[in-house]
C-alpha positions in Angstrom: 0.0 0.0 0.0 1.5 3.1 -1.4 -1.2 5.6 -0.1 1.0 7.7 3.1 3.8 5.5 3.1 6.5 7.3 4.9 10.0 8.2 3.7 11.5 7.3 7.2 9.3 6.0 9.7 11.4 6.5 12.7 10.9 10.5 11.6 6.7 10.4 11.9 4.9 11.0 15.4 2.9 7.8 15.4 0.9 9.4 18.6 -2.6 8.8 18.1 -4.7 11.5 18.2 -7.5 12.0 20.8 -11.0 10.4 20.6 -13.2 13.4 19.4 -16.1 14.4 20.7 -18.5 12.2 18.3 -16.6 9.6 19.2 -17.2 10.0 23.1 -20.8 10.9 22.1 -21.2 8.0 20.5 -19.7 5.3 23.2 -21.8 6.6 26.1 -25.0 6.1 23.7 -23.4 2.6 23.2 -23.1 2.0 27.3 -24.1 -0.3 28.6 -21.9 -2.9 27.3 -24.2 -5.5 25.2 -24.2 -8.9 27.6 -22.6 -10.8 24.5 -18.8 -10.8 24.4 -17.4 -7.7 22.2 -15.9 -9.4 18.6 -12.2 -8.5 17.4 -11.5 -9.5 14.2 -8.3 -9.7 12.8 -7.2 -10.2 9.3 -4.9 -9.2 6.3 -6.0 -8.1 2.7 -5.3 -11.5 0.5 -5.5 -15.5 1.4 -3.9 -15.8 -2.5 0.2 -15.2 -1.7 2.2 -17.9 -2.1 4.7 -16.5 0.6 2.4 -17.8 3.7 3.2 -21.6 2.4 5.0 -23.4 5.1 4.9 -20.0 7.4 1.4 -19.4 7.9 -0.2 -22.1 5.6 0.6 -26.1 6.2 4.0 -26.8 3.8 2.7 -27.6 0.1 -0.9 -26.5 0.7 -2.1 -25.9 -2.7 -3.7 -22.5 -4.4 -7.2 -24.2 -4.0 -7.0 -24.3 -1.0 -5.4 -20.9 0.3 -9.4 -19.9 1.3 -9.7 -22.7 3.4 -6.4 -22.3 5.1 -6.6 -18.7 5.1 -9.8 -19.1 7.2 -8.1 -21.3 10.0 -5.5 -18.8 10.8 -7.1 -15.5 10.4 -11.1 -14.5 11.2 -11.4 -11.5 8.5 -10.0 -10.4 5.2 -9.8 -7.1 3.4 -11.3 -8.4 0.4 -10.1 -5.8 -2.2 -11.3 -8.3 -4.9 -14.7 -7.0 -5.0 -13.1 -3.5 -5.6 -11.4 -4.6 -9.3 -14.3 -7.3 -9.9 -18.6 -7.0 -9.3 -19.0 -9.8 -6.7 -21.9 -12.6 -7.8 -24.0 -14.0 -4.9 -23.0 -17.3 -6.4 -19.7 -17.1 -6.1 -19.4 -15.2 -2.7 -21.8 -18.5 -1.4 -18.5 -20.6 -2.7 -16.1 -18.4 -0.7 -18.4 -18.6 2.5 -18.3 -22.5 2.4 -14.7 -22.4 3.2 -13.9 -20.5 5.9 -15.0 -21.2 9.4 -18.7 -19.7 11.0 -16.9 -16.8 12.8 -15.2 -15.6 9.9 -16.6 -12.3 8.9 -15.4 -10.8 4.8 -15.6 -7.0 4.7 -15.3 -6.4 0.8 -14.4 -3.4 -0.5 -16.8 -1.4 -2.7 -16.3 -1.7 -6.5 -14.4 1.1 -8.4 -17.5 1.0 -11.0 -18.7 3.0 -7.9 -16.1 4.5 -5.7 -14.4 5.9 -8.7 -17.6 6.9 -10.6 -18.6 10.5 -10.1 -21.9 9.8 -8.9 -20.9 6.9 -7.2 -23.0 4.5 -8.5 -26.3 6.7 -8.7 -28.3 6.3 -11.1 -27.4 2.9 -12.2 -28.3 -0.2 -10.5 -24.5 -0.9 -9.4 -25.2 -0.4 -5.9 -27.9 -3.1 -6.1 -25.7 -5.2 -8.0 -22.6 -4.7 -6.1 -25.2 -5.2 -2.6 -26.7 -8.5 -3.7 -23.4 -9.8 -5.0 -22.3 -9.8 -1.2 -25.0 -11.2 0.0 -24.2 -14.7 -1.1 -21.4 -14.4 2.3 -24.5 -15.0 4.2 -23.8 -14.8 8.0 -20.2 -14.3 7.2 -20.5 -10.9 5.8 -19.1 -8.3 7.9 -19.3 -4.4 6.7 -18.5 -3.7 3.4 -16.8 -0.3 3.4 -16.2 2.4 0.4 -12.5 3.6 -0.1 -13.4 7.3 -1.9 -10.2 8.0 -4.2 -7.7 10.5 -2.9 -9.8 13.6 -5.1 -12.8 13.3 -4.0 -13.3 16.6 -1.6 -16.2 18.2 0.2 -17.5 19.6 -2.8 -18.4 16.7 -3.3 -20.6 16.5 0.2 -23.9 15.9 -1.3 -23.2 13.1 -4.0 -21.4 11.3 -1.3 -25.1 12.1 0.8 -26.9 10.5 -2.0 -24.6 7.4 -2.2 -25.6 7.0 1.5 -29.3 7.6 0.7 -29.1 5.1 -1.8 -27.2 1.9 0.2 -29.6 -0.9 1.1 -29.8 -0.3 5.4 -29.6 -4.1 5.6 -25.4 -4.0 4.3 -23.5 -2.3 6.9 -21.2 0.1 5.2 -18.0 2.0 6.1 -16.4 5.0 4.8 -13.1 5.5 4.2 -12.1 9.6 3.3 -8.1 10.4 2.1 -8.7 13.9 0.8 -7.6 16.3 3.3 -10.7 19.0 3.3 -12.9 16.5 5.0 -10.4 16.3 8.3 -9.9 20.5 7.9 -13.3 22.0 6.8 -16.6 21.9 9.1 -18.1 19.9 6.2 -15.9 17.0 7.4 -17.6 17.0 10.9 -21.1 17.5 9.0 -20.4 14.6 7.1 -19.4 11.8 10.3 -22.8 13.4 12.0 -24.5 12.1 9.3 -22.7 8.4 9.4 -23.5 8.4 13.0 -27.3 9.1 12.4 -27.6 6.4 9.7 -25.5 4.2 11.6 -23.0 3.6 8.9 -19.3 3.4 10.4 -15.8 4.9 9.5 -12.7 3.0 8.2 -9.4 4.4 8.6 -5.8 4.0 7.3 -3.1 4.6 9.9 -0.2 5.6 7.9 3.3 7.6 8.3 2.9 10.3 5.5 -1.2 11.2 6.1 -1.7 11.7 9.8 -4.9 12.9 9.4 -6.6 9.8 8.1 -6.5 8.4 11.7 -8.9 10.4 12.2 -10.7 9.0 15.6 -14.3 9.0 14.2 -16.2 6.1 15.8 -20.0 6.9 14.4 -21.5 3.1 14.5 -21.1 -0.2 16.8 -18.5 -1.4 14.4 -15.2 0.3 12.9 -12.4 -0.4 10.9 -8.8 0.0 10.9 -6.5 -0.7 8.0 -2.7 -0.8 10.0 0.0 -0.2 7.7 3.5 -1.3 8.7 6.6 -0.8 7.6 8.6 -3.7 9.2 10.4 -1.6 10.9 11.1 -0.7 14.7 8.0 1.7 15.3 5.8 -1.1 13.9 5.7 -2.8 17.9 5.1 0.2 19.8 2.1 1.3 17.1 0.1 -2.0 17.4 0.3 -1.6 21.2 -1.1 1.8 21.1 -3.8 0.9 19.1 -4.6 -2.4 21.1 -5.4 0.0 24.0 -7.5 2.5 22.1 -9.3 -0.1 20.5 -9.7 -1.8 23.9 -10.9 0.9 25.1 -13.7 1.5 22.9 -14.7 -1.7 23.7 -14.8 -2.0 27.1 -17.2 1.3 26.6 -19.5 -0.6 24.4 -18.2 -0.7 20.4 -19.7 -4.3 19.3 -17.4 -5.1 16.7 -13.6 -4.3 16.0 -12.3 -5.4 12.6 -8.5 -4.9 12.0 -6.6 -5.4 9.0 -2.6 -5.3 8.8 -1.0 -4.4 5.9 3.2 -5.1 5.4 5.4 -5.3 2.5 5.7 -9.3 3.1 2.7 -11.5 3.4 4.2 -13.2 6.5 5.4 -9.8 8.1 1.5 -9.0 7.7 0.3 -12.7 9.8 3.1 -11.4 12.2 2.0 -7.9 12.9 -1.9 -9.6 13.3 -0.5 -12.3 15.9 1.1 -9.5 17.7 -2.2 -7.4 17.9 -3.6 -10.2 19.2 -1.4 -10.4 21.9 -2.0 -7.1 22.7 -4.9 -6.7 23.1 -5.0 -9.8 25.3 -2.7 -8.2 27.6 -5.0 -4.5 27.9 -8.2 -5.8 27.6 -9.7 -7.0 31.3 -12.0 -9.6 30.2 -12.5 -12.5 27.7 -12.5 -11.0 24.2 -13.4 -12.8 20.9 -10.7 -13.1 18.4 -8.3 -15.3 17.2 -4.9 -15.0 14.3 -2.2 -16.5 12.8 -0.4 -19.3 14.6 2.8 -19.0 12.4 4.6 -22.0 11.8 8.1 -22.9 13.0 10.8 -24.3 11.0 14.4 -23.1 10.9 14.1 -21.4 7.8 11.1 -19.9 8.7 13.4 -18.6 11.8 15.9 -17.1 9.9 13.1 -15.5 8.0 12.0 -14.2 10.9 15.2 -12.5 12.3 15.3 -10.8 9.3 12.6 -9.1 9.2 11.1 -8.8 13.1 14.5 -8.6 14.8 
C-alpha cells in the first residue's frame, strides 16, 4: 500500500490522536456494554500469496485451497477483490463454504462506484454490487467504500446521495483520504450524518497522512487498516492501538475489525499475531478473536530475524 507511506518511519509521530467528541458521544449512547462478548477481528487483505506456504499455511498447501487455510488462521479479510471485480451471490456463497462460522469478509466497494462520479447513482450498481455480497450470508461483515484520494467536500452531497441510496440491511463503512474533509466543518457535518444512519468509518493509519486516523467512531462497528513498515515503530504502534481499541470496547463498540498491511505477506500474519497479543494483555475480560499461529521451522526462523528482529 503506497497511499501515506513514509520516507522514514522513525521520523513520523505515530501518537494517536484524541477520541473526538462524536466519538465520546457515540460510546456513552453505546453503554451499557451488550451482555454478548465484544468481537475482534483480525485479518490481512489476500488469502492468495504464495509467501504464507510453510509460514502461515501447512507446507505444500495448494492455491485451491489458500481460502480454506486462510480461514483457519485469520477471522477477516480485506477483500479488495470485489473492488477490481462485481461480486456474484454465487460465487461469494463458494467463498463462505470455506472459511470457518466466525469468519466475517468485509469487501471493498467496487471502483465501478467509488471511482464513478456519482458513485454509483443512477445505475443499478449499488444493487448489483449489494446482492453480489449477499451470497457471504452470515459471514458478511461491513462492506466499506474507499473514496479516491480527489474526492473533496465539494463533493458532500453526491457522497449524501450514495448513502441515501445503500440498502440499510449492508453495513457500510467510509473511508475519506482527501484532506478537506479532516480541515473543513463539512468534514464534521459529514461523520454526524454516518452516525445518524449508523454507517461506520474506516481508517488508514499511515506515516505520511496523519490525518486519516482520524478517531471518528459513528457506529457499533469500525475499521482500521494498519500499515506497517517492518520496521522498529511497527511494535510500539500495534500496542497503542490495542489500548485504544480496547478501550472502545470496554465502553460498548460491538465489533472491532482490524486489517494489517506489510510489505511481506508473513510480516503482515506477524503484525496480526502480535495485535492479538496485545490486546490480550489490555483488555480486562475475555474478548473474541483469534490470528495467525505462524509455523516454526528453521528457515522460517531465519526469516523471521530478518525481518522482526
Amino acid at each position: 500500500m503506497e497511499f501515506g507511506k513514509p520516507e522514514n518511519p522513525e521520523l513520523v509521530d505515530w501518537t494517536l490522536s484524541p477520541d473526538t467528541d462524536l466519538t465520546a458521544l457515540v460510546l456513552r449512547r453505546l453503554s451499557p456494554k451488550p451482555a454478548a462478548p465484544a468481537q475482534l477481528f483480525i485479518g490481512s487483505t489476500s488469502w492468495g500469496d504464495k509467501a504464507y506456504v510453510g509460514k502461515v499455511y501447512p507446507a505444500k498447501t495448494k492455491a485451491a485451497n489458500f481460502l480454506e487455510a486462510y480461514g483457519k488462521q485469520f477471522n477477516t479479510i480485506e477483500l479488495n477483490t470485489t473492488f477490481y471485480r462485481m461480486p456474484t451471490a454465487d460465487q461469494t456463497a463458494k467463498w463462505a463454504a470455506k472459511v470457518p462460522d466466525d469468519f466475517h469478509f468485509c469487501p471493498k466497494v467496487n471502483k465501478l462506484l467509488s471511482q464513478s462520479k456519482n458513485l454509483g447513482v443512477g445505475t443499478n450498481r449499488i444493487v448489483e454490487f449489494c446482492e453480489g455480497v449477499k451470497g457471504f450470508g452470515d459471514k458478511l461483515g461491513p462492506c466499506f467504500i474507499q473514496l479516491p484520494t480527489h474526492f473533496d467536500t465539494s463533493n458532500f452531497e453526491a457522497l449524501l446521495s450514495f448513502l441515501d441510496h445503500w440498502p440499510s440491511e449492508v453495513r457500510l463503512a467510509v473511508e475519506l483520504r482527501h484532506e478537506s474533509w479532516f480541515a473543513e466543518s463539512r468534514g464534521a457535518d459529514l461523520f454526524a450524518e454516518l452516525y445518524a444512519r449508523g454507517i461506520g468509518t474506516t481508517l488508514s493509519d499511515v506515516g505520511a497522512r496523519r490525518d486519516v486516523a482520524h478517531m471518528n467512531v459513528t457506529a457499533s462497528f469500525f475499521l482500521l487498516r494498519w500499515v506497517g513498515n517492518v520496521h522498529p515503530t511497527d511494535q510500539p504502534r500495534l500496542e497503542a492501538w490495542s489500548k485504544r481499541l480496547t478501550s472502545w470496547i470496554t465502553s460498548g463498540l460491538q465489533e472491532a475489525y482490524v486489517f494489517t498491511h506489510q510489505p511481506q505477506a508473513p510480516a503482515s500474519a506477524k503484525s496480526a499475531t502480535d495485535f492479538e497479543r496485545f490486546s490480550r494483555l489490555h483488555y480486562p475480560t475475555p474478548i473474541e478473536t483469534r490470528s495467525p499461529t505462524l509455523i516454526e521451522s528453521p528457515s522460517n526462523s531465519d526469516m523471521q530475524t530478518k525481518l522482526f528482529g
